[in-house]
C-alpha positions as a printed NumPy array, in Angstrom:
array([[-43.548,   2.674,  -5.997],
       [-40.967,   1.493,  -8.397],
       [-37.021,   0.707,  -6.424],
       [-34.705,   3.006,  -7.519],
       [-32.224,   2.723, -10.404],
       [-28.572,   2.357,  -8.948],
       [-26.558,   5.314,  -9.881],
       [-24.185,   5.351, -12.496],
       [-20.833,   5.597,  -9.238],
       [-22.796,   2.387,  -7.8  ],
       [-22.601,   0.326, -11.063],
       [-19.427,   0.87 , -11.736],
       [-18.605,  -0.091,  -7.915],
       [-20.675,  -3.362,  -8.266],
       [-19.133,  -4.389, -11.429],
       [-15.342,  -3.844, -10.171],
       [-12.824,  -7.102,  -9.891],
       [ -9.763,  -6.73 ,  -7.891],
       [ -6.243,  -7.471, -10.044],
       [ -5.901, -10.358,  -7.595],
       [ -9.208, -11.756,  -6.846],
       [ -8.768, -15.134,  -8.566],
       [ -6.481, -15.614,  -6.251],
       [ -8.043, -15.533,  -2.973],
       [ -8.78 , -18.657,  -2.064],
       [ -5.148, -19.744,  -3.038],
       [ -4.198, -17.187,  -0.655],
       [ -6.222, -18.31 ,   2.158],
       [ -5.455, -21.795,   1.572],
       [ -1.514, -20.836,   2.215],
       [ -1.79 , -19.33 ,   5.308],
       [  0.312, -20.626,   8.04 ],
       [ -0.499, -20.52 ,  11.862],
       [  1.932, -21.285,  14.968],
       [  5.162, -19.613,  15.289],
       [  6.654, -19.515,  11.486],
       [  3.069, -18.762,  10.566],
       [  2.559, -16.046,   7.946],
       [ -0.123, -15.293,   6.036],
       [ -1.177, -13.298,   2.463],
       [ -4.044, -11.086,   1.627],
       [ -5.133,  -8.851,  -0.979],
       [ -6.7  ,  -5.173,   0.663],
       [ -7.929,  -4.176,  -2.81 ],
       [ -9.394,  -0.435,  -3.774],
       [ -7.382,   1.696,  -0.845],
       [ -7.003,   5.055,  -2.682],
       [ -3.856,   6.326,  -3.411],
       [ -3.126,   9.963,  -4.172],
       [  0.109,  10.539,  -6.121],
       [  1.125,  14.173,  -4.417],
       [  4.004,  16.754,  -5.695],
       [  4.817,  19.711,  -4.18 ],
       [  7.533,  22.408,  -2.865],
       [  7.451,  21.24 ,   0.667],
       [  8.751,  24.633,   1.623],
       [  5.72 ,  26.45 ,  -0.242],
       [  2.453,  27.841,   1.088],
       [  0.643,  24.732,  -1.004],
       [  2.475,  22.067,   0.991],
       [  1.596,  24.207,   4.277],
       [ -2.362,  24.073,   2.925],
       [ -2.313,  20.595,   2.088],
       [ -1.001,  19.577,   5.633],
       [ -4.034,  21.005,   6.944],
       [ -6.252,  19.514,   4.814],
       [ -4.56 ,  15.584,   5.602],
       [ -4.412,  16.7  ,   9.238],
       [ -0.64 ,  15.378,   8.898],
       [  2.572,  16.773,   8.045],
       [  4.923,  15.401,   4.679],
       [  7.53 ,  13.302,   5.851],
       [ 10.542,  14.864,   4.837],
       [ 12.565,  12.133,   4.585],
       [ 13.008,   9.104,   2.201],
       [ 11.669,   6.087,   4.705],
       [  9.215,   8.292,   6.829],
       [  5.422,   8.626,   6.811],
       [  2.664,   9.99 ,   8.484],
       [ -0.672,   9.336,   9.377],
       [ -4.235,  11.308,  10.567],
       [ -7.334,   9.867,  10.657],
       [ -7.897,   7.407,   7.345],
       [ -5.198,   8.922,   5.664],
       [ -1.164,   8.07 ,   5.321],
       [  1.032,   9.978,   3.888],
       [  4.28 ,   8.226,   2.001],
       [  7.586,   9.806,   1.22 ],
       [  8.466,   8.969,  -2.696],
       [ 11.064,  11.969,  -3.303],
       [ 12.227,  15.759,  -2.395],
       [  9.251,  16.691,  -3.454],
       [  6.762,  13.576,  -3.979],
       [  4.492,  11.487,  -1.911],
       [  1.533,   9.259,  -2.007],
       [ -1.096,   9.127,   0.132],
       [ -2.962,   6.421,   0.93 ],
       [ -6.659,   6.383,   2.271],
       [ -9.915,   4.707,   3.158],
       [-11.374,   7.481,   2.223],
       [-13.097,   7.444,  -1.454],
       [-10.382,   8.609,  -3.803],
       [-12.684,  11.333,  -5.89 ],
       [-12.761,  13.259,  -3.258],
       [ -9.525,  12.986,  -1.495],
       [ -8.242,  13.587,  -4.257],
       [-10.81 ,  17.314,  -4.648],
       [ -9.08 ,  17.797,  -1.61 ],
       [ -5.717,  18.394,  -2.314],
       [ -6.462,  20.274,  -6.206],
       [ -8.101,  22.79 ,  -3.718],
       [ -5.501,  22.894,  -1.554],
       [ -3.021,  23.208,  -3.931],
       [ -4.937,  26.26 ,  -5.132],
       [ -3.079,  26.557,  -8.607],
       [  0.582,  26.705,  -6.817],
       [  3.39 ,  24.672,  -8.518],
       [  2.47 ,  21.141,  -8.4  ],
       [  0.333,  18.09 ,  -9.146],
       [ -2.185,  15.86 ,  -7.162],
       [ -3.57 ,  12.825,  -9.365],
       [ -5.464,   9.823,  -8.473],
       [ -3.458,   6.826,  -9.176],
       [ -5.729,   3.947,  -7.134],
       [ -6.529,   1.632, -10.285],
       [ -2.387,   1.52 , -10.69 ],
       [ -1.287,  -0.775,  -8.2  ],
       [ -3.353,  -2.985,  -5.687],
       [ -2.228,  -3.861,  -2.615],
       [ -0.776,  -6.958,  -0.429],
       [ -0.907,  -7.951,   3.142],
       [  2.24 , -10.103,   4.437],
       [  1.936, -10.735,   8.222],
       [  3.048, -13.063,  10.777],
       [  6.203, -14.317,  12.543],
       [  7.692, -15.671,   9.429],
       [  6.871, -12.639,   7.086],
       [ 10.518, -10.635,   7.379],
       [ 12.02 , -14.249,   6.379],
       [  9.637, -14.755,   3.217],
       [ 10.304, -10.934,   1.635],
       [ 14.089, -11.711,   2.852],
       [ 14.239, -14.236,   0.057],
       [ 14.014, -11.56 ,  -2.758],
       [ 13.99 ,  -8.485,  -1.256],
       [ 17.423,  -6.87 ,  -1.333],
       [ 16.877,  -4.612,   1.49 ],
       [ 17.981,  -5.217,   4.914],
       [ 14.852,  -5.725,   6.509],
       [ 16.457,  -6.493,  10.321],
       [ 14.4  ,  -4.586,  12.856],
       [ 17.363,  -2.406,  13.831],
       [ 17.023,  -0.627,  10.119],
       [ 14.09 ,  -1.319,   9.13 ],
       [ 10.452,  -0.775,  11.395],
       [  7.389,   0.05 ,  11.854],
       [  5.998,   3.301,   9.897],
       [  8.623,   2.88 ,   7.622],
       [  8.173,   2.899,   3.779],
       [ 10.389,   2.47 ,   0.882],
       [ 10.427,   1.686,  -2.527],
       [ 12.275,  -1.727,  -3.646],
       [ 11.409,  -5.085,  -5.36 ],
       [ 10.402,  -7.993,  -4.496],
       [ 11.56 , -11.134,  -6.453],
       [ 11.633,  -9.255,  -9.835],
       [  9.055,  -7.029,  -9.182],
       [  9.032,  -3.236,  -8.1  ],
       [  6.658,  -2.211,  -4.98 ],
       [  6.485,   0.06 ,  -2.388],
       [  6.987,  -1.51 ,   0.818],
       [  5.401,  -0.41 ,   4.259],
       [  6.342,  -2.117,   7.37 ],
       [  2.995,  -1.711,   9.254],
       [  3.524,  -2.908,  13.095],
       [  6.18 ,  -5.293,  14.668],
       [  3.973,  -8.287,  14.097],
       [  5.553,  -7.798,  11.449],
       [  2.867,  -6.663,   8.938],
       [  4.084,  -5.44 ,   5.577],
       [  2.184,  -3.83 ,   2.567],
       [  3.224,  -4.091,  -0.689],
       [  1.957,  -2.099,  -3.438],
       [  2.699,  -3.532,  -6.969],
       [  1.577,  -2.45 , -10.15 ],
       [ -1.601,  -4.19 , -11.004],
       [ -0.342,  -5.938, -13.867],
       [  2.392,  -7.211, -11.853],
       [  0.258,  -8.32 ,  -8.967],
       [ -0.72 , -11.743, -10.317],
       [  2.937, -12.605, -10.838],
       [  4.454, -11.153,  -7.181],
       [  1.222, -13.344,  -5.443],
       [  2.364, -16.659,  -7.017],
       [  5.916, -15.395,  -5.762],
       [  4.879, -14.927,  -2.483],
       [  2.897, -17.445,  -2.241],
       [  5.592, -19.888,  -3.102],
       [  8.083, -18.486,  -0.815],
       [  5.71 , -19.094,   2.069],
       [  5.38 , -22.909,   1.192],
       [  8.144, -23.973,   3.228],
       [  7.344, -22.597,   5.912],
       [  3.821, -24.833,   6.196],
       [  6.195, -27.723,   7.44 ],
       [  8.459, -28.185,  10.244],
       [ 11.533, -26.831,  10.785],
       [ 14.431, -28.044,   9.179],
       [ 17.176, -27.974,  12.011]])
């Protein structure tokens, strides 16, 4: 019997590159260990949902059930259920991000929505995301990011968007590790890596007293 042909979906899947894959051995190569260790990944293809709604409308109340989480209501907030979180952008905006495959995610929400006033598109192919962790991470985004990033304003679950160096992202403080998640625009991805990753060089050496 012959082996089946590979649908079209699983060609596609096969043939995709990540905005930053050239880059991931530089990456691993500048990870730092001990206690000023941070280190950089890329977590490429998470789908990402651009959502906009009334959040005082019927839609908003059907498209809570369907993420199994509410709409943070508040610029900073998210939520999360199961593989998916939920970003604030605006009043009436938010993106939601999710392991699970963006097509139908995505399916989701049109149904949910159910016509009312509003839009749900799939925006995963427009940014890619980064993974800053470690004790020295707040120190390295400190160095271009012009929020205050001090735990005692800024924390876990917490989501905003800034830039970094020269570049716009959405920021997401992940856990007090601290882990953060940036999510640039693709075509700016190259250039905030090579940022990052030189604003982590210093910390590869000891500390200057």
């Amino acid at each position: 019997m012959a082996e089946p042909t590979p649908g079209a979906g699983a060609r596609t899947a096969a043939l995709r590159r990540s905005p930053l894959a050239h880059l991931e051995e530089r990456m691993r190569a500048t990870a730092v260990s001990g206690s000023r260790g941070v280190t950089l990944a890329e977590w490429p293809f998470i789908t990402m949902v651009n959502l906009r709604v009334d959040p005082a409308s019927e839609a908003a109340d059907r498209i809570e059930k369907a993420l199994g989480a509410p709409l943070p209501r508040q610029c900073g907030h998210t939520a999360a259920s199961g593989p998916h979180t939920v970003v604030w952008l605006g009043p009436d905006e938010w993106l939601v991000l999710s392991q699970a495959e963006g097509t139908a995610v995505a399916a989701e929400l049109r149904d949910a929505l159910a016509g009312a006033a509003g839009s749900v598109v799939d925006v995963s192919a427009n940014r890619t995301t980064l993974e800053l962790s470690g004790p020295a991470a707040r120190q390295v985004l400190e160095k271009g990011c012009p929020l205050d990033l001090h735990p005692r304003t800024f924390g876990p679950g917490q989501a905003v968007s800034t830039t970094v160096g020269p570049v716009a992202v959405l920021l997401w403080q992940v856990d007090g590790a601290p882990t953060y998640r940036l999510f640039p625009r693709s075509s700016f991805a190259d250039y905030l890596a090579r940022w990052l990753i030189d604003a982590m060089s210093e910390y590869s050496g000891p500390e200057v007293p």
